[in-house]
C-alpha positions in Angstrom: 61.7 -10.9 0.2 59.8 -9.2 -3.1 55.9 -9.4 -3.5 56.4 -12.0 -6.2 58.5 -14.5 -3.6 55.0 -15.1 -1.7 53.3 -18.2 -1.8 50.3 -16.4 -1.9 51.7 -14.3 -5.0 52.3 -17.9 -7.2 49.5 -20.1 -8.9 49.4 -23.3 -6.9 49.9 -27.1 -9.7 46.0 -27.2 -9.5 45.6 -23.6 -10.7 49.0 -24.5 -13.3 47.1 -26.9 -15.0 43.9 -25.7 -15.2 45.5 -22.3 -17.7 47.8 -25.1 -19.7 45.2 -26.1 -22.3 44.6 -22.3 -22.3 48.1 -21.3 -22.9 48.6 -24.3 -25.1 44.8 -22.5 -27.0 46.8 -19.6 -27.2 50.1 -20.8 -29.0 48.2 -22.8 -32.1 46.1 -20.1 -32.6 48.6 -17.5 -32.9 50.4 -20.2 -35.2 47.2 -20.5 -36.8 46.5 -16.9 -37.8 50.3 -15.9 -38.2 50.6 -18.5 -41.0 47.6 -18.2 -42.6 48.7 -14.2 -42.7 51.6 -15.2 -43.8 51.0 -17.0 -46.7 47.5 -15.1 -48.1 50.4 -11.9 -48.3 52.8 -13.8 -50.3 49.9 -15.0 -52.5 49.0 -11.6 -53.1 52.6 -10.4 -53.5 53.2 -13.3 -56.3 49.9 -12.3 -57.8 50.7 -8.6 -58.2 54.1 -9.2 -59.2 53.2 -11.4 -61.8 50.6 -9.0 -63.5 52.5 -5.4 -63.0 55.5 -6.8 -63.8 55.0 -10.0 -65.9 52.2 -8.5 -67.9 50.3 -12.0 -67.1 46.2 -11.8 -67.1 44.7 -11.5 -63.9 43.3 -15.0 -63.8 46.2 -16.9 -65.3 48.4 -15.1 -62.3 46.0 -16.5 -59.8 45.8 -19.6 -61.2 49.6 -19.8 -61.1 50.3 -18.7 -58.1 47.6 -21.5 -56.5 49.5 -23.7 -58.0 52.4 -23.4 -57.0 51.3 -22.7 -53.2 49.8 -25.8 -54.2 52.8 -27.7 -55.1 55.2 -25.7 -51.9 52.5 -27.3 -49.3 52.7 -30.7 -50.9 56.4 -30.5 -50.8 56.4 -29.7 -47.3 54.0 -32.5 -46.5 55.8 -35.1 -48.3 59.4 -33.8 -47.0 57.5 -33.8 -43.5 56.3 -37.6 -43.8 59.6 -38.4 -44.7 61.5 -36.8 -42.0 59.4 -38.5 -39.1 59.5 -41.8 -41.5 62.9 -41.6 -40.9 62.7 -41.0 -37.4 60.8 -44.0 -36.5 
Protein backbone atom coordinates (compact mmCIF):
# COMPACT_ATOMS: atom_id res chain seq x y z
CA UNK A 1 0.00 0.00 0.00
CA UNK A 2 1.79 3.49 -1.16
CA UNK A 3 1.59 6.75 0.92
CA UNK A 4 -0.78 8.16 -1.61
CA UNK A 5 -3.43 4.94 -1.14
CA UNK A 6 -4.22 6.46 2.53
CA UNK A 7 -7.37 7.90 3.31
CA UNK A 8 -5.67 10.24 5.28
CA UNK A 9 -3.34 11.10 2.15
CA UNK A 10 -6.70 12.14 -0.13
CA UNK A 11 -8.81 15.39 0.15
CA UNK A 12 -12.21 14.40 1.52
CA UNK A 13 -15.80 15.85 -1.17
CA UNK A 14 -15.92 18.78 1.42
CA UNK A 15 -12.34 19.67 1.03
CA UNK A 16 -12.91 18.77 -3.20
CA UNK A 17 -15.24 21.36 -3.48
CA UNK A 18 -14.12 23.90 -1.49
CA UNK A 19 -10.47 24.13 -4.25
CA UNK A 20 -13.14 23.78 -7.38
CA UNK A 21 -14.00 27.46 -7.80
CA UNK A 22 -10.23 27.84 -7.19
CA UNK A 23 -9.08 25.49 -9.79
CA UNK A 24 -11.94 26.57 -12.00
CA UNK A 25 -10.12 30.59 -10.97
CA UNK A 26 -7.15 29.15 -12.17
CA UNK A 27 -8.13 27.77 -15.68
CA UNK A 28 -9.91 31.26 -17.09
CA UNK A 29 -7.25 33.10 -15.95
CA UNK A 30 -4.58 31.29 -17.60
CA UNK A 31 -7.07 31.45 -20.69
CA UNK A 32 -7.37 34.90 -19.89
CA UNK A 33 -3.66 36.04 -20.01
CA UNK A 34 -2.54 33.32 -22.64
CA UNK A 35 -5.02 34.98 -25.15
CA UNK A 36 -4.66 38.29 -24.43
CA UNK A 37 -0.58 37.31 -24.95
CA UNK A 38 -1.46 35.83 -27.75
CA UNK A 39 -3.12 38.26 -29.68
CA UNK A 40 -1.11 41.75 -28.43
CA UNK A 41 2.11 39.61 -30.17
CA UNK A 42 0.42 39.02 -33.42
CA UNK A 43 -0.65 42.71 -33.26
CA UNK A 44 2.75 43.72 -32.96
CA UNK A 45 4.05 41.15 -35.48
CA UNK A 46 1.34 42.53 -38.23
CA UNK A 47 2.38 45.99 -37.19
CA UNK A 48 6.05 45.55 -37.75
CA UNK A 49 5.65 43.54 -40.78
CA UNK A 50 3.66 45.93 -42.35
CA UNK A 51 6.07 48.97 -41.76
CA UNK A 52 9.68 47.06 -42.34
CA UNK A 53 8.38 45.36 -44.98
CA UNK A 54 5.35 47.14 -46.56
CA UNK A 55 6.93 50.53 -46.14
CA UNK A 56 3.32 51.58 -44.63
CA UNK A 57 3.45 54.73 -41.99
CA UNK A 58 3.47 53.88 -38.56
CA UNK A 59 -0.07 54.97 -37.79
CA UNK A 60 -1.78 53.75 -40.89
CA UNK A 61 -0.15 50.07 -39.90
CA UNK A 62 -1.75 50.37 -36.57
CA UNK A 63 -4.77 51.50 -37.73
CA UNK A 64 -4.89 48.54 -40.04
CA UNK A 65 -4.04 46.07 -38.09
CA UNK A 66 -6.93 47.16 -35.39
CA UNK A 67 -8.98 46.72 -37.83
CA UNK A 68 -8.73 43.86 -38.88
CA UNK A 69 -8.29 42.31 -35.24
CA UNK A 70 -11.40 44.11 -35.27
CA UNK A 71 -13.09 42.45 -37.96
CA UNK A 72 -11.34 38.56 -36.96
CA UNK A 73 -13.10 38.98 -33.29
CA UNK A 74 -16.39 39.90 -34.89
CA UNK A 75 -16.10 37.04 -37.14
CA UNK A 76 -15.63 34.77 -34.41
CA UNK A 77 -18.51 36.22 -32.43
CA UNK A 78 -20.90 35.99 -35.20
CA UNK A 79 -19.64 32.41 -36.35
CA UNK A 80 -19.96 31.69 -32.51
CA UNK A 81 -23.69 32.82 -32.18
CA UNK A 82 -24.33 30.96 -35.07
CA UNK A 83 -22.96 27.62 -34.07
CA UNK A 84 -24.89 27.48 -30.66
CA UNK A 85 -27.95 29.06 -32.72
CA UNK A 86 -27.81 26.03 -34.43
CA UNK A 87 -27.37 23.94 -31.53
CA UNK A 88 -30.56 24.89 -29.88
Amino acid sequence: MTPADTPSAQPGPARRVLLFPLAVLTVVLRALFGSILGISIATLFCTAGLVVFGGVPTDLAITVVALGMNAMLLSLLFLGSVASGAQS
